[in-house]
N, C-alpha and C positions, 0 to 999 in steps of 0.2 A: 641282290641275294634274296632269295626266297626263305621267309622262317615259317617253320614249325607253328601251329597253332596246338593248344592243349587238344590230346583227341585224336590229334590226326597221326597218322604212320607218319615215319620219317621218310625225307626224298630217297628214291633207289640207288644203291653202290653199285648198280648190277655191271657198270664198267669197268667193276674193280677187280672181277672173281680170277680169282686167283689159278684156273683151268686156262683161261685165255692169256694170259701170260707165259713167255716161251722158257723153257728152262735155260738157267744160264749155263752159257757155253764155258769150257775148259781150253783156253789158249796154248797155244806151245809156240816154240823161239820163231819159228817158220811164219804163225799166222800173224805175231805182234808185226813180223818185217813185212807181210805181207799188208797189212792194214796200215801201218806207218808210210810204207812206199804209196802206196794208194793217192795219203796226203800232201805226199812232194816235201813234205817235213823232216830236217835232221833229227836225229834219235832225243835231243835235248831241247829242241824246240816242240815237239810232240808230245815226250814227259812234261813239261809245261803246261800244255793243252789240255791236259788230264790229269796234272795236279799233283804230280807225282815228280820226287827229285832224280834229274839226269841217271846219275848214279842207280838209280832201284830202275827205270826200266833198261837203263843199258843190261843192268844182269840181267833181266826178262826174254832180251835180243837176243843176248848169245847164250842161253838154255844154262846160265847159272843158278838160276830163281825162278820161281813160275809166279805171277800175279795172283791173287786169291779175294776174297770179299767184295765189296760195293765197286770196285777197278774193274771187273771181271763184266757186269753188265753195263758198267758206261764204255770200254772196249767196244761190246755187244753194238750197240744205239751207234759207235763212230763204225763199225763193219759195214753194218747196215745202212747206215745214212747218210755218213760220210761228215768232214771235219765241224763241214760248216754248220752240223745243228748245235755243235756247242758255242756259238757264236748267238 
């Protein structure tokens, strides 16, 4: 780990800006089965995977609930990436 000496600039965030980061997407019952099927995952071993009890994403699947908050871009990351980066 590199420290700070008195004096100096701090190391750069510049991978952190907040412009290169993608906006998070808004799910619907369509994309959750879409991205779940993808995993070969049953609906309750999926909400496991992402932390979430059976129950809240089943409503998710069948458009009685929509997911919202920090669920919404780890979705995103398993879209994109697929199961296994949460592993």
């Amino acid at each position: 780990m590199t420290q700070v000496q008195i004096g100096e600039t701090k190391p750069s965030t510049q991978w952190l800006r907040p412009a290169d980061v993608p906006p998070v997407p808004r799910y619907e019952a369509v994309d959750l089965l879409r991205i779940r099927s993808a995993t070969g995952l049953s609906p309750a071993e999926f909400a496991d995977a992402i932390g979430v009890k059976a129950e809240k994403y089943r409503a998710w699947e069948e458009g009685a609930a929509k997911p919202g908050g920090p669920v919404l871009r780890l979705l995103q990351i398993v879209d994109v990436n697929g199961i296994a980066i949460l592993s």
